[in-house]
Every structure is written in structure tokens, then in C-alpha cells.
N, C-alpha and C positions, 0 to 999 in steps of 0.2 A: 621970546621970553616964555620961560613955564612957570604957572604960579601953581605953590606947594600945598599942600593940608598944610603944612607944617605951621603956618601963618595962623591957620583958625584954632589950632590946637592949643587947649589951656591946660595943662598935667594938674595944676592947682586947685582947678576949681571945685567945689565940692558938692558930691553928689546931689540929687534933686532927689528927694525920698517919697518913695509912693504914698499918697494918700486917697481918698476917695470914702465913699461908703461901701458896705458891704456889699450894693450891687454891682460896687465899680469890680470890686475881686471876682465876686459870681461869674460876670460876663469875660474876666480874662481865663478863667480855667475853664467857662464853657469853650471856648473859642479851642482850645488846645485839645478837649475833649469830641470837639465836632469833629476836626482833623482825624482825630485817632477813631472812631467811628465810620466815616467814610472810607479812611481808608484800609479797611478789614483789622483794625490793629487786636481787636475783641473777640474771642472765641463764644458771640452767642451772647454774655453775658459780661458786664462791665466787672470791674472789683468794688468790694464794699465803699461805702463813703470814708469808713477810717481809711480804708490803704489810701485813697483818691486823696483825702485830707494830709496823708504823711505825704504823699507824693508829693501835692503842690504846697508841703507846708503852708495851709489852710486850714480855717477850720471845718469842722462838720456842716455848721448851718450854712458856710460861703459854700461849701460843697454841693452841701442839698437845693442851693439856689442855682448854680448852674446845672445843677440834674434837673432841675425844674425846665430852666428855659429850652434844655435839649429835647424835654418831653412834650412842653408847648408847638416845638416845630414839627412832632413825629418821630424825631430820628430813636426815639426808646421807649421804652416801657417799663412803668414802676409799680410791682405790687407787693403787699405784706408778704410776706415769708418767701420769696419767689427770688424779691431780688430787682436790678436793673439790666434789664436785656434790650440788646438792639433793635430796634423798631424795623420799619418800614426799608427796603433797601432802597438806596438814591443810586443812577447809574451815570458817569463821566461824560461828557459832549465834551469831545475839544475845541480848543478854539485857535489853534496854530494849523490846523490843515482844513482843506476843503473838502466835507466828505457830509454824504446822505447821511439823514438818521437811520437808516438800513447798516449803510456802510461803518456807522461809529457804534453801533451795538449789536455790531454781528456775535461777536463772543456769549453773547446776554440770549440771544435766540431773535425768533423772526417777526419786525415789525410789521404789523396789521395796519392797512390804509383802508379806513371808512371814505366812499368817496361821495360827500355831501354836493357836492356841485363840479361839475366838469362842462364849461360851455365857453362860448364866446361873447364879447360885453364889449361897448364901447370903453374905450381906455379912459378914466377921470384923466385931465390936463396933467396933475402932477405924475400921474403914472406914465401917461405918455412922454410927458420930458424926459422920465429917470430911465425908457427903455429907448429914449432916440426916436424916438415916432412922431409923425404929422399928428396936430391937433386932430381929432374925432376918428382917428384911424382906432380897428377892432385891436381887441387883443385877445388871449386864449386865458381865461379863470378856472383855476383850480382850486375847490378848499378840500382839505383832507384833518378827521381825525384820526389821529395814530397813537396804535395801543402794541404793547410789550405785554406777553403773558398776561392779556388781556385785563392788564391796566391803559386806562388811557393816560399820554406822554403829553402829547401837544395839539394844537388846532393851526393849521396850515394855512395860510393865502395866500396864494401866487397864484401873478401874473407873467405870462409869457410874451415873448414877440411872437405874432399873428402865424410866421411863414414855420416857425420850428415848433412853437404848440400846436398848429394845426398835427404835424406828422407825432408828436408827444399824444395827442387825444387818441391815436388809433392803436397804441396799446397798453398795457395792463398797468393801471395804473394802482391797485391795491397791495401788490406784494413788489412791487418797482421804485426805487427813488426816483426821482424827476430829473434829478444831475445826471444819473446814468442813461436813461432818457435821451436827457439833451446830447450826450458825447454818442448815443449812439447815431442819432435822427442827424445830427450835421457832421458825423466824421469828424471832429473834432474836438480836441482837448478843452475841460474845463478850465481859466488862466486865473481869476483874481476874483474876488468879492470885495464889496465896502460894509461895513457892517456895524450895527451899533446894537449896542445890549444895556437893559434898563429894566428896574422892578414896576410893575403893574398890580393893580389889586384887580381881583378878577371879577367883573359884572355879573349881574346874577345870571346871566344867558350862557354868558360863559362858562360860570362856575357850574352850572345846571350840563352842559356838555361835557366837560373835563369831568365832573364827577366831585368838585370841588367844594368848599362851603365859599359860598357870598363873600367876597374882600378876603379871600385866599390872596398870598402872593404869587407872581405869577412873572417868569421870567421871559423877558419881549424881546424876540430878536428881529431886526430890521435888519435881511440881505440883500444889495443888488449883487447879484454874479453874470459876471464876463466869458466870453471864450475866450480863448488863447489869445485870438487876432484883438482881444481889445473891445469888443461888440457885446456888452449888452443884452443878455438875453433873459434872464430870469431877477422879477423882484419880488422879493418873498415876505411877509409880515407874521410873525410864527410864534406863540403864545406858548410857553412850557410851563409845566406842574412846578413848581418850586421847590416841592418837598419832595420828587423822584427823580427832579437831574440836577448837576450839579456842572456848571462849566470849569476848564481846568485848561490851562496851558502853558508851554515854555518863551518866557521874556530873557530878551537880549540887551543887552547895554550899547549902544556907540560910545563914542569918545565924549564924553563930558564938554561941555563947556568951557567949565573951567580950568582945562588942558588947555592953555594958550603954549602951541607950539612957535 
């Protein structure tokens, strides 16, 4: 049996008309405006609030309120006679491929790894379960700040397994991803991550590192990555600038559900 749209379709029913307050409009043509900002749509400098206001038939002041919120996150800049120009540039991390932050902003020029700590540590229990390790067995800790045209991007923590970070610690670990690293030191291909991404406000120790202000947002990514074979070798815990990356990637559909074949 296939069950249709057709069932839940009403031609009848009549529209639902927006309402809200004026911050409810601000925040929807900021949204459409962040988009076209990110992705170069602006030469430099946006169009006056009346064109913005004809565009999203709005008005000036809903205009001027999501030129506000754009300006509160960075992404522009507003001054008397000057005008609105694009701010600060944000740079894309994907999130459909497996690739260094070397590797995903090669285009952008060459990241810089500050390397704060490079040693060996007893593994906490929960690191050692998520890399397959005996309780109190070592592991290999790396943190790394890394900086883009000497902006800082992120603050890195990873941890290795003992037998492939040992040979990962003996070389260049500043202008080197760690992934590349790893495929070089075991011959082998990097196969699969698990990963989770979540907003953080950033500590003041943090934010004093990144360059940040105090309860900046701050975008948190938890990776384990595999090799090929299935094994576990790097867990990573990785803090990004919020207002300089931006993550982006291609989503696929399977078969619905409610496609009862």
C-alpha cells in the first residue's frame, strides 16, 4: 500500500497570515540578509535601507532592525555618510567531508598551529573507552591554537591512541593537520568520524585565547575519527570563533516513511 499527500492536502483551507512584532520581521530579513552576506552576494557594501525595504517589502525601521542584529554579530558595519559595508569575513568548514582545517581553507591561505601542549597523559576513563583503550593506559595530547591571516580560528584538543600519536609527536606539528598525520604515520586511510556540533559561550580563559570577548559564542565541535579499518584513533574536542566560521553542508533525503511501499 502507498499512502499519498494527497490525503493530508486541503486546497481549501485558508491561508495563516503572518503576524508577529516588528522584531518577528527584523529577524526574518535579517536571516535572508546573513545568507547573501556570507555568501559574497555584496560588493563591499550592502544597498541602502529604502532598496532593502522595497526588496523585502518592509519597512525602513524593520530594515534598520535587522541591520542592527547583523551588526551586533559583526558580519557589517554602519556609519553616517558611509553607508553599510560588510564586516569581518567568516570562512565555510564543511561538514559532508572529512578534511583538516589546513585542508578546508587551503583556498583562504595557510593555517598557523600554535602548539600549546604536545605530551603524553594518562587517558581520563571516558577517553579511553571512546578510543578502545584499557583503563589508565597513556594516550598522546595535543592542544593547538590555530590562526588564518593571523586571526585566531579555534583551540584544539585531541587526543590520540598511544601507538600512532607517539609517531604523530615526531613531526611538524604547526603547519601540518593531524589527519594528514595520521594517514601518513599508519599508511592508511582516514574512514568515518562521529561528530556533534553545539553553541557554547566562551569562558573567560577561552575567550582571553581566541581573542574573543567573555560569553562570545563559540561553536563546539566533538569528533571521534576512525580509520578505514574501523579503529579509532583520534578524539578531538575543538572550540571555533562563531563570528569567523561558518559550518555548511549537502543533506540528502531517504525514503520517507510515509512511502509505505
Amino acid at each position: 500500500m502507498q499512502v499519498s499527500e494527497r490525503n493530508t492536502v486541503h486546497p481549501s483551507a485558508e491561508p495563516t497570515p503572518l503576524r508577529g512584532a516588528r522584531a518577528d520581521r527584523a529577524r526574518r530579513v535579517a536571516d535572508i540578509l546573513r545568507h547573501q552576506v556570507l555568501a559574497g552576494a555584496f560588493d563591499g557594501v550592502l544597498p541602502s535601507e529604502q532598496e532593502l525595504a522595497t526588496e523585502h517589502d518592509a519597512s525602513r525601521n524593520t530594515v534598520r532592525e535587522a541591520l542592527a542584529l547583523l551588526r551586533d554579530e559583526g558580519l557589517i558595519d554602519r556609519a553616517p555618510k558611509v553607508g553599510t559595508r560588510v564586516g569581518k569575513r567568516k570562512y565555510d568548514h564543511g561538514l559532508d567531508a572529512l578534511l583538516g582545517l589546513q585542508e578546508t581553507l587551503k583556498e583562504h591561505g595557510t593555517v598557523r598551529n600554535e602548539v600549546r601542549a604536545a605530551t603524553f597523559l594518562t587517558a581520563p576513563p571516558a577517553v579511553a573507552r571512546r578510543l578502545g583503550l584499557d583503563p589508565g593506559e597513556r594516550v598522546v595530547y595535543i592542544e593547538r591554537l590555530r590562526y588564518l591571516a593571523e586571526m585566531p580560528l579555534s583551540l584544539d584538543l585531541t587526543y590520540l591512541a598511544p601507538d600512532v600519536g607517539a609517531e604523530v609527536l615526531a613531526n611538524d606539528l604547526e603547519t601540518t593537520d593531524v589527519f594528514v598525520l595520521l594517514e601518513q604515520v599508519t599508511g592508511r586511510s582516514l574512514g568515518s568520524a562521529d561528530l556533534a556540533l553545539e553553541a557554547v559561550a566562551a569562558d573567560p580563559h577561552t575567550a582571553t585565547t581566541l581573542d574573543a570577548p567573555a560569553g562570545a559564542p563559540l561553536l563546539m565541535l566533538e569528533r571521534l575519527t576512525h580509520l578505514d579499518d574501523g579503529r579509532p584513533v583520534d578524539l578531538e574536542y575543538i572550540r571555533m570563533r562563531g563570528d569567523r566560521i561558518t559550518m555548511r553542508g549537502s543533506l540528502t533525503r531517504s525514503t520517507p516513511e510515509w512511502k509505505v511501499l
